[in-house]
C-alpha positions, 0 to 999 in steps of 0.5 A: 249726583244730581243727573237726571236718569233720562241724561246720565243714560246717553253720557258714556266715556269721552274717550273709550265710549264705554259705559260710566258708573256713579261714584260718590266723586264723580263718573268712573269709566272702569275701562280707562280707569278715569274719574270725571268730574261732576260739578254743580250737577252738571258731568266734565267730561274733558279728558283733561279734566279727568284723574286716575281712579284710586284703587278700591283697598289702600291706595297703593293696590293692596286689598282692604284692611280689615 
């Protein structure tokens, strides 16, 4: 993502405002277990636009296959 440091720092879950961490797809609020978006550079962070974190491991909860 291309945020710059000194903006990703202020931005924090529209909804809980709990702290955000980088994902390959986006800004995961783990408290609420929602996915923001990030287009163009620039973070969505509309409730409504945001979706349900997947689970680390398969999908369906289950842990990881090896």
């Amino acid at each position: 993502m291309n945020i710059p440091p000194e903006v990703r720092a202020l931005l924090v879950c529209p909804v809980c405002e709990g702290e955000l961490e980088d994902r390959g797809d986006g800004l995961l609020c783990p408290a609420c277990q929602k996915v923001y978006p990030v287009l163009e550079g620039v973070p969505v962070l509309l409730p409504a636009r945001a979706r349900k974190a997947r689970p680390a491991g398969g999908g369906d909860g289950s842990p990881p296959r090896r």
